[in-house]
PADREN-475832 format. One line per 2 residues: number of its first residue (from 0); for each residue x negated, y negated, z negated of C-alpha. Coordinates in nm, 4 decimals, m for minus. Layout:
! PADREN-475832
NUM = X,Y,Z | ...
This chain:
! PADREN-475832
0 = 9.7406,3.1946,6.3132 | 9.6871,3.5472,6.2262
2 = 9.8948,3.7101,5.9535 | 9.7561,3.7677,5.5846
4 = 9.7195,4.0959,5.4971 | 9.9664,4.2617,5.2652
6 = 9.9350,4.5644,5.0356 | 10.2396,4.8445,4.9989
8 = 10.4109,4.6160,4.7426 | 10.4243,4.3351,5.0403
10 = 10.2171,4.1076,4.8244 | 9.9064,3.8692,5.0039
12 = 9.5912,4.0484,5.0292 | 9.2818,3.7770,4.9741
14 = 8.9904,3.7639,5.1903 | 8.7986,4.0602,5.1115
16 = 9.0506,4.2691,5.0049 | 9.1974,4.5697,5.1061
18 = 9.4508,4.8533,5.0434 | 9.3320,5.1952,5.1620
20 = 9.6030,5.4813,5.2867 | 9.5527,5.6413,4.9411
22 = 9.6797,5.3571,4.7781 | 9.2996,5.2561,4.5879
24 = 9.2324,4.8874,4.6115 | 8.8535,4.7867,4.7540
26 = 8.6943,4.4179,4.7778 | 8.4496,4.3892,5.0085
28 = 8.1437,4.0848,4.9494 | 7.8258,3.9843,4.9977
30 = 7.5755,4.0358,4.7154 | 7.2614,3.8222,4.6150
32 = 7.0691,4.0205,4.8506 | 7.2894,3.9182,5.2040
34 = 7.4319,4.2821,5.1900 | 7.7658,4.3999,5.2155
36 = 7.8895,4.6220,4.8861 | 8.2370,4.7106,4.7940
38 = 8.4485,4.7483,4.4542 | 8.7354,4.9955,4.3819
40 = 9.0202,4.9577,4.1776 | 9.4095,5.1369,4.1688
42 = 9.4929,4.8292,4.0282 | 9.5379,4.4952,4.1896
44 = 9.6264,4.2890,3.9207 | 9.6649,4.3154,3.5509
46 = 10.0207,4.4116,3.5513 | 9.9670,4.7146,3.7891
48 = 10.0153,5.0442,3.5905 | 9.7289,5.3045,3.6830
50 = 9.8615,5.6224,3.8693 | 9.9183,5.9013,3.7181
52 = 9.6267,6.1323,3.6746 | 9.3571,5.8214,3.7451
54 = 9.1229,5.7049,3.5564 | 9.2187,5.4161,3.3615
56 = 9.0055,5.0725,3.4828 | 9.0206,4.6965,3.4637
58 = 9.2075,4.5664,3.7572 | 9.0356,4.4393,4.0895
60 = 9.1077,4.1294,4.0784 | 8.9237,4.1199,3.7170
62 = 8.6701,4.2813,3.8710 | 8.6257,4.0103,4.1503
64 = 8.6341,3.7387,3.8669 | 8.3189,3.9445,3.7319
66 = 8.1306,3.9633,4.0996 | 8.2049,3.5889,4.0994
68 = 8.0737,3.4995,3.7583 | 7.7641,3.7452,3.8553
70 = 7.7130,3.5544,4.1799 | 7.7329,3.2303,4.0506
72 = 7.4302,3.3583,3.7160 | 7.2278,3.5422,4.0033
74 = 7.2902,3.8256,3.8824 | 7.3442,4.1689,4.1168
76 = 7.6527,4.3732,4.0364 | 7.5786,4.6376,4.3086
78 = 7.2701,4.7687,4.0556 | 7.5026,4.7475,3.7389
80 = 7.5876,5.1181,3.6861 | 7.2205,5.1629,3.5330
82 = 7.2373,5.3733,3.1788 | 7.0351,5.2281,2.8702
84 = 6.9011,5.5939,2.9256 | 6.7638,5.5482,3.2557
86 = 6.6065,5.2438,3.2392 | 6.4282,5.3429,2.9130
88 = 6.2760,5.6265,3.1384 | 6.1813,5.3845,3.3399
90 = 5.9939,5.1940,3.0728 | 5.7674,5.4795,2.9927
92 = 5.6918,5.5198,3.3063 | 5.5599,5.1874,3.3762
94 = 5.4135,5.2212,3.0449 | 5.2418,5.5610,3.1464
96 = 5.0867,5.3901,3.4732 | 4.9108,5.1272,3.2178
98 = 4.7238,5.4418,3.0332 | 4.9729,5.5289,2.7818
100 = 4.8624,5.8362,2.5419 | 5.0847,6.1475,2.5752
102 = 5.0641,6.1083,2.1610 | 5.2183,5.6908,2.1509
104 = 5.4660,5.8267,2.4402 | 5.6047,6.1206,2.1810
106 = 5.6369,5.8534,1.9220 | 5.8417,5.6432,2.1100
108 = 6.0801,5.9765,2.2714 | 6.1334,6.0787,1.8960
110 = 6.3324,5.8007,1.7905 | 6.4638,5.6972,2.1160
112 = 6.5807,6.0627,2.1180 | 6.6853,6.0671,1.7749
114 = 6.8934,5.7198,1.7321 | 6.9322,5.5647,2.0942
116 = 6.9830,5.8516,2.3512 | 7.2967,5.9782,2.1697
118 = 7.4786,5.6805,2.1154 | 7.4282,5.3705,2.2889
120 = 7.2448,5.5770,2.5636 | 7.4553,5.6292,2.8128
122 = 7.6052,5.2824,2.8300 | 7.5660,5.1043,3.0845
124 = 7.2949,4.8031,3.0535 | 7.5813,4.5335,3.1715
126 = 7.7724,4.6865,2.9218 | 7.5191,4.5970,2.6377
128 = 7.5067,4.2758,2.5000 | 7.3715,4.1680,2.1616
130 = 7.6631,4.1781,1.9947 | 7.6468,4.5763,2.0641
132 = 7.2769,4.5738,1.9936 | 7.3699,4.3986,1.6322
134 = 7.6168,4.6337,1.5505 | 7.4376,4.9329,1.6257
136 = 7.1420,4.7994,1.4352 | 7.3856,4.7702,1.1248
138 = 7.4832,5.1433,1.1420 | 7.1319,5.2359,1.1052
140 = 7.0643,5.0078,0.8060 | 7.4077,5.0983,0.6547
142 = 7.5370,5.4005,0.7556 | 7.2213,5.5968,0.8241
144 = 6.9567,5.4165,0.5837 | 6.6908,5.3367,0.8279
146 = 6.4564,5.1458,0.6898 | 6.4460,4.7544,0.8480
148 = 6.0747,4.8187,1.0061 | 6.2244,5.1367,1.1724
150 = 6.4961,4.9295,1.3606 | 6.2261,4.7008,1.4299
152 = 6.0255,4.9444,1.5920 | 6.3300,5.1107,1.8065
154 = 6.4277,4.7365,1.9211 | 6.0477,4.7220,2.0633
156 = 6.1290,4.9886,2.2621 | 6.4424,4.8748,2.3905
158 = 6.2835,4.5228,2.5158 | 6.0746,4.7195,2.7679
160 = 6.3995,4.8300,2.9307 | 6.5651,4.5446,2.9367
162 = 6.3227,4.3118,3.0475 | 6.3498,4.5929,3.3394
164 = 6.6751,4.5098,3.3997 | 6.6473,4.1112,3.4012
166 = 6.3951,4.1375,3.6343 | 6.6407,4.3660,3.8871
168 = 6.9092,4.0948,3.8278 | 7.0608,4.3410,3.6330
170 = 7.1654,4.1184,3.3792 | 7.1050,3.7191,3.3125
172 = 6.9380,3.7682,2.9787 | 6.7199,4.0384,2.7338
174 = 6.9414,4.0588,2.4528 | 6.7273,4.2272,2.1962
176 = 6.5456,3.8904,2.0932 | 6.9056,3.7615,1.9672
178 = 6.9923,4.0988,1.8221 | 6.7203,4.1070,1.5946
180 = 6.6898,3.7658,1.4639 | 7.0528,3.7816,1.3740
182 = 7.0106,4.1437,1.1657 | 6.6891,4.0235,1.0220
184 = 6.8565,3.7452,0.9058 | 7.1146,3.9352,0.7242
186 = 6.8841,4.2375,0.5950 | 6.5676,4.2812,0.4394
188 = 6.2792,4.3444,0.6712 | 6.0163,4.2747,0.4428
190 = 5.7016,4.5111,0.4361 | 5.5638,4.7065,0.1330
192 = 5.2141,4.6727,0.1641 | 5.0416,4.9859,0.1193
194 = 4.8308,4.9670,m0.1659 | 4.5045,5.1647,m0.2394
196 = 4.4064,5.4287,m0.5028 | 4.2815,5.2733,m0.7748
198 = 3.9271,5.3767,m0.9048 | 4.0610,5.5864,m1.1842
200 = 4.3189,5.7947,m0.9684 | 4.0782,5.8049,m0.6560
202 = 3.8798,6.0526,m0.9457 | 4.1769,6.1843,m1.0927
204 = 4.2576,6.3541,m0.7297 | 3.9414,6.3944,m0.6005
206 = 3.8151,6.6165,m0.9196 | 4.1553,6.7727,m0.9546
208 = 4.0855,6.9239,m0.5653 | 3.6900,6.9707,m0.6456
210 = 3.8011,7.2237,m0.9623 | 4.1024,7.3552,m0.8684
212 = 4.1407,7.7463,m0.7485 | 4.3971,7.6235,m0.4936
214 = 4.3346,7.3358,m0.3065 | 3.9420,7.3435,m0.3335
216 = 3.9382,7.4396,0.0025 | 4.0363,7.0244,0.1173
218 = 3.7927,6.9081,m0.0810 | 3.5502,6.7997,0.1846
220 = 3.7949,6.6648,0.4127 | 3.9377,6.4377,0.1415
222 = 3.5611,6.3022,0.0713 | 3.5278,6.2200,0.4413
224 = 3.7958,6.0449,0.4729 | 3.7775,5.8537,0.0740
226 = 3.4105,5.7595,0.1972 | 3.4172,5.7266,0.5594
228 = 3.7401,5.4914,0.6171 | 3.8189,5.6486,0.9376
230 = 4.1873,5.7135,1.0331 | 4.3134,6.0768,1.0240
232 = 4.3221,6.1370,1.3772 | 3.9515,6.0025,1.4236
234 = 3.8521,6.2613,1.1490 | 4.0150,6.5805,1.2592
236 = 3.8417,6.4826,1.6413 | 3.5033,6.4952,1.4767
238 = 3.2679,6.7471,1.6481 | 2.9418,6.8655,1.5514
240 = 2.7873,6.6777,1.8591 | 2.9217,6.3508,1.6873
242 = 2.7058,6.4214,1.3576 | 2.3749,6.2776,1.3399
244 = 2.2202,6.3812,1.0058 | 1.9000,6.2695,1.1146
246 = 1.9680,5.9328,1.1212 | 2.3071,5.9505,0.8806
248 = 2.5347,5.8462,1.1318 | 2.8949,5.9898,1.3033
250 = 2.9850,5.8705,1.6111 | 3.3807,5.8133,1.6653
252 = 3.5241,5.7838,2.0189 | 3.7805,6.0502,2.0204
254 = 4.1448,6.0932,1.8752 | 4.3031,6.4132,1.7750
256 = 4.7111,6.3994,1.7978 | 4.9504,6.7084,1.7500
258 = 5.3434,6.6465,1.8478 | 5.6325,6.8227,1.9839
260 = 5.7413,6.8957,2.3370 | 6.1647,6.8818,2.3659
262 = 6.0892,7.2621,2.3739 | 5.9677,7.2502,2.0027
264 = 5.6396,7.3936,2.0981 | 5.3248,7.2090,1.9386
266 = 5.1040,7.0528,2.1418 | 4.7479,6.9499,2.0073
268 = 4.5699,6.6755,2.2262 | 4.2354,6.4769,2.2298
270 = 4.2360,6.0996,2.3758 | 4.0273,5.8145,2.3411
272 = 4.0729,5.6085,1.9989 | 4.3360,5.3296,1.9144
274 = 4.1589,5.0707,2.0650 | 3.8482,4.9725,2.2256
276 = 3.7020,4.8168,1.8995 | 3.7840,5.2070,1.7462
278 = 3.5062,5.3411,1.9253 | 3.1958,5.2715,1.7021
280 = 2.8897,5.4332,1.4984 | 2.9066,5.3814,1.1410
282 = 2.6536,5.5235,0.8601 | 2.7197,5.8282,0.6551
284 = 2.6863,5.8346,0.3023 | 2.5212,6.1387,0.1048
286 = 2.8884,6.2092,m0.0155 | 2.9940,6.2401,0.3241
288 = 2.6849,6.4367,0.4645 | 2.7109,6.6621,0.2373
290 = 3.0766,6.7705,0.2638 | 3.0269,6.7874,0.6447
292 = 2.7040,7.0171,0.5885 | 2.9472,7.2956,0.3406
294 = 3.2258,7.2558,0.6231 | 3.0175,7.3615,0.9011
296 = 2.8412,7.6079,0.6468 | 3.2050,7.7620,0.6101
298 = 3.2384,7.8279,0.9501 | 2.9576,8.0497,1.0298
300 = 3.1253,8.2584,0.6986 | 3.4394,8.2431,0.8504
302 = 3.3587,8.2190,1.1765 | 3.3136,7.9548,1.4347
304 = 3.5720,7.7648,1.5655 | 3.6395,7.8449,1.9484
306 = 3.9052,7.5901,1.9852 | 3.9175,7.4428,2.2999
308 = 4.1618,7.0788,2.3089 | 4.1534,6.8797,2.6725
310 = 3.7935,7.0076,2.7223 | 3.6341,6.9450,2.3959
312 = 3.5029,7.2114,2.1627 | 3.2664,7.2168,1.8115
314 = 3.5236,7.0573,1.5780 | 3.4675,7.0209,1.2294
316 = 3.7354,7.0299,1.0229 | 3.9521,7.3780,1.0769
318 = 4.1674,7.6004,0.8212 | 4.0502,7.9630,0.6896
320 = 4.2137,8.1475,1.0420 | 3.9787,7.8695,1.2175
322 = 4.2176,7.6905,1.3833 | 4.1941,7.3348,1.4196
324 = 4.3765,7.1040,1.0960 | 4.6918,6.8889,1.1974
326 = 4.8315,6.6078,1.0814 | 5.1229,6.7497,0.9061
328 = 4.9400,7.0235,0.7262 | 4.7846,6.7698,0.5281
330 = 5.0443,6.5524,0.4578 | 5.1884,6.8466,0.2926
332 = 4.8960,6.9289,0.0812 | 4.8894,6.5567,m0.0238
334 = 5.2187,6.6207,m0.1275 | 5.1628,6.9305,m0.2756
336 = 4.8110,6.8677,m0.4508 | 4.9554,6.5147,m0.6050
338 = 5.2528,6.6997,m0.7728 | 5.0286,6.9835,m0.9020
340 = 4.8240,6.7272,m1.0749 | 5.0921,6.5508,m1.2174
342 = 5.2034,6.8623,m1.3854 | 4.9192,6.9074,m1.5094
344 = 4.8386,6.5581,m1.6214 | 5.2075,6.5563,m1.7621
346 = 5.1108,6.8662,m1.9854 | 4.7540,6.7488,m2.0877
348 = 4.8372,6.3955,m2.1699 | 5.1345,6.5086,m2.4230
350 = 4.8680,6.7476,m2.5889 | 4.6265,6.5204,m2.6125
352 = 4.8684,6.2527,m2.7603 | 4.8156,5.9558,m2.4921
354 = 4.9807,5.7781,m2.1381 | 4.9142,6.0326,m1.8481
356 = 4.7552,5.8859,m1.5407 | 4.9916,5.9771,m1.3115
358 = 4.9422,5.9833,m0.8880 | 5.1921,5.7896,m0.6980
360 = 5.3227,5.9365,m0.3798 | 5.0487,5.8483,m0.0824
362 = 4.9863,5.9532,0.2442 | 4.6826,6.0206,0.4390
364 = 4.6466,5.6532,0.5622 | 4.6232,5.5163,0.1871
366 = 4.2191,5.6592,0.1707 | 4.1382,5.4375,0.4538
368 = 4.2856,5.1622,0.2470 | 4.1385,5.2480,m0.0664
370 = 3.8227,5.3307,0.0846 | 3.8052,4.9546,0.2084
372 = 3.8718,4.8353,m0.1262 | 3.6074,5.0209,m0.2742
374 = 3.3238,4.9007,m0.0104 | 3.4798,4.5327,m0.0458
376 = 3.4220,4.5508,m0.4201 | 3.0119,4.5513,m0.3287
378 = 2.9851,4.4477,0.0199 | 2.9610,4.0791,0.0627
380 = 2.9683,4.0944,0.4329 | 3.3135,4.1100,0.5720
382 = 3.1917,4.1875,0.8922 | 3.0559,4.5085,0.7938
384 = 3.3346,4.6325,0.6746 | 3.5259,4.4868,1.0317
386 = 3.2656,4.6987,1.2435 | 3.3406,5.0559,1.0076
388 = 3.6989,5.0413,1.0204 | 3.7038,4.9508,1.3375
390 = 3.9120,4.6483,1.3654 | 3.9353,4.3799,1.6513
392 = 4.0299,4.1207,1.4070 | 3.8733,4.0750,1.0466
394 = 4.1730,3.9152,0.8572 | 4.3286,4.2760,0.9530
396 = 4.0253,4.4493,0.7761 | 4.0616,4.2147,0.4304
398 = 4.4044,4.1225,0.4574 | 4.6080,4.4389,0.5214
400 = 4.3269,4.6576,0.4189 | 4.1819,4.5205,0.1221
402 = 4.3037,4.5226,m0.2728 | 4.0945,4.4617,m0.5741
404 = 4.2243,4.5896,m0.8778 | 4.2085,4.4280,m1.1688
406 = 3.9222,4.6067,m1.3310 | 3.7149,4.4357,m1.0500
408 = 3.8304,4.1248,m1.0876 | 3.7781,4.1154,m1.4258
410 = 3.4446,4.2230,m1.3880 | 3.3705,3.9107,m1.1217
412 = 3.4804,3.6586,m1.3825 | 3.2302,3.7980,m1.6480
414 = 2.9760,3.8130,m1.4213 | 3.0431,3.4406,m1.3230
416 = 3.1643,3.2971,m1.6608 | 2.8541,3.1175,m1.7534
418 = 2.8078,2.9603,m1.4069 | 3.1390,2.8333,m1.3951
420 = 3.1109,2.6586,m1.7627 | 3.1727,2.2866,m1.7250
422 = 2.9599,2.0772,m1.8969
């Protein structure tokens, strides 16, 4: 009977265990693959003190409890040192092979960057479990005052990488499906809907830009997009080749996005719309001709635009140095032009001795929803409206997009009061 193996203390090495001349305990096993791997530890059991100037660690035979427990849930310990970091890298990339736009793919590095990559980053993905998900979700609601659909957004993110690292046998289970339900359960996640301009302040800021000394240069841009419903980034991709004024249509099938490198240089890029339902003709109304006509007219005063983005040339819709609009630049004249007019509403309505009509705070995505609500108002069709916004599904076109003020409403009653009339 051969003799058990002891360490330096004289106490019974089990199978798989070792003490190398150094002192550092190893366990040697078999993982879910048939291979051989190996753990380290200067600690055999709990009681062991760590040498001096070692890094502090659980014990080895904790450790082989842990192989054990992995074993037994099919799970493989030998790939367990991935970061939260790396596997998110991973993600994209997977993500990139499926056609994902350079634009989406800034979008998601931005707040992975900003919330993720410093903090719970660099743990490692055994290490996370939704218990650390739940509490790092709190300290963004609490602590930071992230809104609920933000967290929602990052823990989208995060499912990619760990359903990454189930697959691997990384770990037995995602845990960002438990994380969420347990924070939405404890915050609200509700969504504001975004609600339209109504008739009377769609005017109020479209004739405040049409007279004023400063701003009149957005006017046509802000009547393309109050009378064409097309998103921001199909606007600013519009070329002249995509204008038909013959027959009074534009054709969209291209996407403008502008983002940041990790450099902080601006990038501007051109890609194919949203989704395949994005790409689509719709009519043009006088309005919109017309503005398109004096923004093409300015050009050839100001001279042509020679901006060349991923190949494509002729656009539109460019400032006085003839460079090519961004998104940002007009959120801030939103910004800018809605507190202007609220000055001077402020000032006018107090002289004139009645309510101002004030502007709430918008953004550029608010015209494509007020812009459906005007064409619902008169279009009885809703799958007209479907096939200009561009929408796969129609309940997203009249649900989401949709909102009939009260003037209308009003208006349908009158108009319906004598049929209704019971006898």
């Amino acid at each position: 009977m051969s003799e058990k193996r002891k360490d330096f203390k004289g106490r019974i090495l089990k199978d798989g265990e070792s003490q190398r001349s150094d002192g550092r305990y190893c366990f040697k096993y078999k993982n879910i693959s048939g291979k051989y791997a190996y753990v380290y530890a200067w600690k055999l059991t709990s009681t062991d003190k760590t040498p001096i100037g070692k890094r502090e660690d659980i014990c080895l035979r904790d450790k082989e409890k842990q192989i054990a427990e992995d074993l037994r849930n099919g799970i493989d310990g030998t790939k367990a040192k991935t970061t939260l970091n790396e596997l998110f890298e991973k993600s994209l990339e997977k993500k990139r092979k499926k056609g994902l736009k350079p634009s989406t793919e800034n979008q998601y590095r931005g707040s992975y960057d900003k919330y993720v990559r410093p903090t719970i980053g660099g743990m490692y993905i055994k290490d996370i479990d939704s218990e650390v998900l739940i509490s790092f979700y709190e300290n963004l609601l609490i602590n930071q005052g992230i809104k609920g659909r933000t967290v929602e957004i990052i823990n989208s993110y995060l499912v990619s990488a760990f359903d990454i690292a189930k697959r691997k046998k990384q770990i037995l289970e995602n845990p960002t499906k438990d994380a969420i339900a347990e924070v939405k359960s404890e915050f609200d996640f509700s969504r504001k809907k975004r609600h339209s301009l109504s008739k009377a302040e769609e005017s109020a800021f479209i004739n405040f830009v049409k007279n004023s000394a400063i701003y009149h240069h957005w006017y046509n841009l802000f009547v393309c997009l109050l009378r064409t419903g097309c998103r921001l980034n199909e606007l600013l991709a519009l070329t002249t080749k995509d204008i038909d004024f013959s027959n009074k249509k534009i054709r969209i099938e291209k996407s403008f996005s502008y983002y940041k490198e990790a450099d902080g240089k601006g990038c501007l890029h051109i890609s194919t719309p949203k989704t395949e339902t994005s790409i689509r003709t719709i009519p043009m109304y006088s309005d919109v001709a017309k503005a398109l006509k004096a923004e093409m007219l300015s050009q050839t005063e100001h001279g042509l635009n020679t901006t060349s983005i991923d190949g494509v040339q002729g656009f539109i819709f460019t400032n006085q140095r003839g460079k090519v609009y961004t998104q940002p630049s007009i959120y801030t004249a939103i910004d800018r032009i809605t507190k202007a007019y609220n000055a001077q509403e402020i000032e006018q309505a107090e002289k004139e001795n009645r309510e101002p009509l004030l502007l709430p705070h918008f953004s550029a995505h608010t015209f494509r929803h007020t812009f459906a609500s005007r064409f619902a108002e008169k279009c009885k069709n809703p799958k007209v409206l479907q096939q200009i916004l561009g929408h796969s599904n129609i309940n997203i076109s009249f649900d989401v997009y949709t909102e009939l003020d009260m003037q209308c409403l009003q208006t349908s009653f009158d108009e319906t009061d004598e049929y209704m009339k019971l006898a």
